[in-house]
Structures are given as C-alpha cells and as structure tokens.
C-alpha positions in Angstrom: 183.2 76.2 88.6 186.7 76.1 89.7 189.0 78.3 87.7 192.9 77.1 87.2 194.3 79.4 89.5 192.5 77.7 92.2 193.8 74.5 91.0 197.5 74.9 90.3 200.3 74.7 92.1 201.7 78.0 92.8 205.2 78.4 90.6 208.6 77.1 92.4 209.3 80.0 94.9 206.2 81.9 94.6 204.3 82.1 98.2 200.4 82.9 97.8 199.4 86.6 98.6 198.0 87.2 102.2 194.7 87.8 100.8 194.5 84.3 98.8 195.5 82.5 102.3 192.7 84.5 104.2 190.1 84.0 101.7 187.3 81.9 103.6 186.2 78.8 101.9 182.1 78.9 100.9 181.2 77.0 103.5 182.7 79.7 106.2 181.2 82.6 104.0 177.6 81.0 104.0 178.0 80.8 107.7 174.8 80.7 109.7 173.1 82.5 106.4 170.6 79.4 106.3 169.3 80.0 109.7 167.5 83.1 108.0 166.5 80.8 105.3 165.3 78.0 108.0 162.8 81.1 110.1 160.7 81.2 106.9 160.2 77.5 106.8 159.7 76.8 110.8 156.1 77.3 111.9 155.2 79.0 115.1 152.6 77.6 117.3 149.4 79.8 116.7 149.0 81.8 120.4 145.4 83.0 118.8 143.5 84.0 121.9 142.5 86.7 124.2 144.0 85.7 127.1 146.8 87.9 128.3 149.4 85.3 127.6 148.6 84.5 124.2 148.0 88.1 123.5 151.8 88.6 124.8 152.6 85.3 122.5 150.7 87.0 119.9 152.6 90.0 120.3 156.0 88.0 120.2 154.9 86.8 116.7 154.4 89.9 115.1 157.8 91.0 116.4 159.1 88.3 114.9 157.6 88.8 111.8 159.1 92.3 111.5 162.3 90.9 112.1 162.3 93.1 115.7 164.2 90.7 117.7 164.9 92.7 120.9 161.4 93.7 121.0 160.0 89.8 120.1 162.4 88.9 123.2 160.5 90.9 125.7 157.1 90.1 124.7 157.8 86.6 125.5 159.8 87.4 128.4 156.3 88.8 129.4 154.0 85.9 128.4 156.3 83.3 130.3 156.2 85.2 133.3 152.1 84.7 133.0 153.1 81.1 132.4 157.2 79.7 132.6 156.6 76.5 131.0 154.4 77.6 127.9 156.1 76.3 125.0 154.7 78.4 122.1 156.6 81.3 123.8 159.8 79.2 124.5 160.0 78.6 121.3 159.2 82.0 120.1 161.6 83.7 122.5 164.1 81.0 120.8 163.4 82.4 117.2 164.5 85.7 118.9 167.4 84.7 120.1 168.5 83.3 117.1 167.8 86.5 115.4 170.4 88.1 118.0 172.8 85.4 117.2 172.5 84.4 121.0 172.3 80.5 120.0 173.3 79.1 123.4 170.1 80.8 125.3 168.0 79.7 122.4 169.1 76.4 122.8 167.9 76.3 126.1 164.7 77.6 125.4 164.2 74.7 122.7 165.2 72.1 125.3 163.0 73.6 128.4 160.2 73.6 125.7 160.9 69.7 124.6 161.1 69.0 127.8 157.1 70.0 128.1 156.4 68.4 124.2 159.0 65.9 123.4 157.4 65.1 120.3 157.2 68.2 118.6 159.1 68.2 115.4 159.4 71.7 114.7 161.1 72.1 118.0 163.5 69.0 117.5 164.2 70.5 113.7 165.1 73.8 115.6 167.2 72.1 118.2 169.6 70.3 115.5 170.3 73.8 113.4 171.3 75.3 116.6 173.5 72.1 118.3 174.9 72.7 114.2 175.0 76.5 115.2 177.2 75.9 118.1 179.3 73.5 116.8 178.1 70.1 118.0 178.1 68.8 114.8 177.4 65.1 115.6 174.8 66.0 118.4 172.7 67.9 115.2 172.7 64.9 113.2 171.2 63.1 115.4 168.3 64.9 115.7 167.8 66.1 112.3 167.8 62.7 111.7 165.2 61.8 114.1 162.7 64.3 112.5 163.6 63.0 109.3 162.6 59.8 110.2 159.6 60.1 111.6 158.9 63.5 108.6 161.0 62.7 105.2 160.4 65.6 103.3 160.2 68.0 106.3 162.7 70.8 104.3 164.0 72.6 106.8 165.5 69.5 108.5 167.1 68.4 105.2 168.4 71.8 105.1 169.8 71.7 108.4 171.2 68.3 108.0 172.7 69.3 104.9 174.7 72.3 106.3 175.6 70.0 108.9 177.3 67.4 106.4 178.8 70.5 105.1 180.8 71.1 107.8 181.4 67.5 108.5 183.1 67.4 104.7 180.2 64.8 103.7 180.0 66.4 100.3 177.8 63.0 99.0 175.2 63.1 101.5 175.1 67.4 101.9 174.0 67.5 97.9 171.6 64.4 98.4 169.8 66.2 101.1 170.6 70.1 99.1 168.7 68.5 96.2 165.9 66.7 98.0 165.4 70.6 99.7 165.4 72.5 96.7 162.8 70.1 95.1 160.9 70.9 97.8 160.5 74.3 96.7 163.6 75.5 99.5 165.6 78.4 97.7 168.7 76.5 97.8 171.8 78.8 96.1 173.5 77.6 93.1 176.5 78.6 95.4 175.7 76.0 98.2 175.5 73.1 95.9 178.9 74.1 94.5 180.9 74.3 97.8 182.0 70.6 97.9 184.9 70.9 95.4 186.4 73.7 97.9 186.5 71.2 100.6 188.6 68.5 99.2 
C-alpha cells in the first residue's frame, strides 16, 4: 500500500532528505533475490553412476545442495576435465557460478551446454534469468518465452519472465505471469506483487 507521503508533492521550498532520494525502489531491493528462489525450482540432470565423471557430477550436486559454491565449482571443474562437453556438469558448474554471483561465466556454461542439447528447457529457462541477470533484458524474453511456449506452466520461467517485465516497467504482464507462478505453488512475496505502483 502506498502511504501519502509517498504520494504528495513535497511542500513549496521543501527539498526531499538525502535518504528519501537514495531510497531504492522494490524492484532494485529484490534484486537478483529470485535467482535463489529459481535454484529450488530448476532440476539438475541426475549424474547417478559410478563412473568417475558422474561421481565428480555427483559430487558437484551435493555441493550444491549445501549451498558450497566454491567447492560445487571444483568438482565440476574436475568432471569436465574427464569429459569438456558433458552438459549435466556445465550446467551444474553454472548453478555455481550463479551462487558466486559470477553470471557472465555461467552464462557461458549454459550456452556451451545448449550448444550439445539445444532442446533442453531447463537450460534455456536458466539461460533467460541470467541474459535478465546481466541486463539483456529483451534477449531474456525471448527465451523465456520460447520455454513457455513449448512448457506453459513451467514456474520458474514465468518467474523469470516476470522479473524481467519488472524491469522493463510491464507492470500488466509482470502480475499476469506473478499470479500464474504463485498458483503454481512458487512462493511469490506479497512485496513482489506490490512493486508496480513504485514504478509509475
């Protein structure tokens, strides 16, 4: 809800305090918080196996799962020496990447991995939240949309593409795709779906 003071005009001659001019706007304060909500609703590829490289892929996972990033990192460093192309461990290393906030090596993990698998749509979801992550805004529509196409109710794709309208000012089509998500059973925050008023 948006209180008065955030809706008047300040009085003839009164400047707003430094602190009211720096105060960031919800969609800067949610940030690249949905990325953390997006890992629990990506799947990994299982790497179940005895095979050195899936036991390093193995590994990687359970890293992962203990939010370990630096450690997940290495462990699929390892496996895709065994074997540079194998996507499960692309990926994976991806996820890790992410975790360290390192969004443009990710990126080029997702891609040598697509490259391999083009029609993987847990890899195309993850490529759009990270083009969104860097900034392409546009180039993350485009293929959240394509795995929305082919998948309409694949959540964390409307979550993406929803963040991504965000930032685009789309208010309309963000809560359309907010609303889909949370019916999905996404933990969507009251707080995302009351950001569009800040943005007009």
């Amino acid at each position: 809800m948006v209180t008065s003071a955030a809706t008047s005009p300040p009085s003839p001659g009164r400047r707003p305090t430094a602190s009211r001019r720096s105060r960031p706007r919800p969609a800067c304060r949610n940030g690249m918080r949905f990325l953390s909500l997006l890992a629990a609703l990506w799947m990994l590829q299982s790497c179940a196996g005895s095979t050195p490289l899936q036991q390093r892929c193995a590994e990687g996972h359970r890293h992962l799962d203990d939010q370990q990033w630096d450690r997940a990192e290495r462990s699929y460093d390892r496996a895709l020496k065994l074997s540079p192309g194998y996507g499960p461990a692309l990926v994976g290393r991806a996820s890790a990447r992410i975790g360290l906030n390192r969004y443009a090596e990710a990126l080029s993990d997702v891609d040598a991995a697509l490259a391999g698998s083009p029609d993987r749509l847990e890899w195309r979801s993850r490529r759009g939240v990270l083009l969104h992550a860097l900034g392409r805004y546009e180039e993350a529509l485009v293929e959240l949309d394509r795995v929305l196409a082919r998948s309409p109710n694949h959540a964390a794709s409307l979550t993406g593409r929803a963040m991504t309208y965000l930032r685009l000012k789309r208010c309309p089509e963000a809560m359309r795709d907010l609303r889909r998500a949370r019916r999905l059973g996404v933990p969507i925050p009251d707080s995302w779906l009351q950001t569009c008023p800040d943005l007009k």
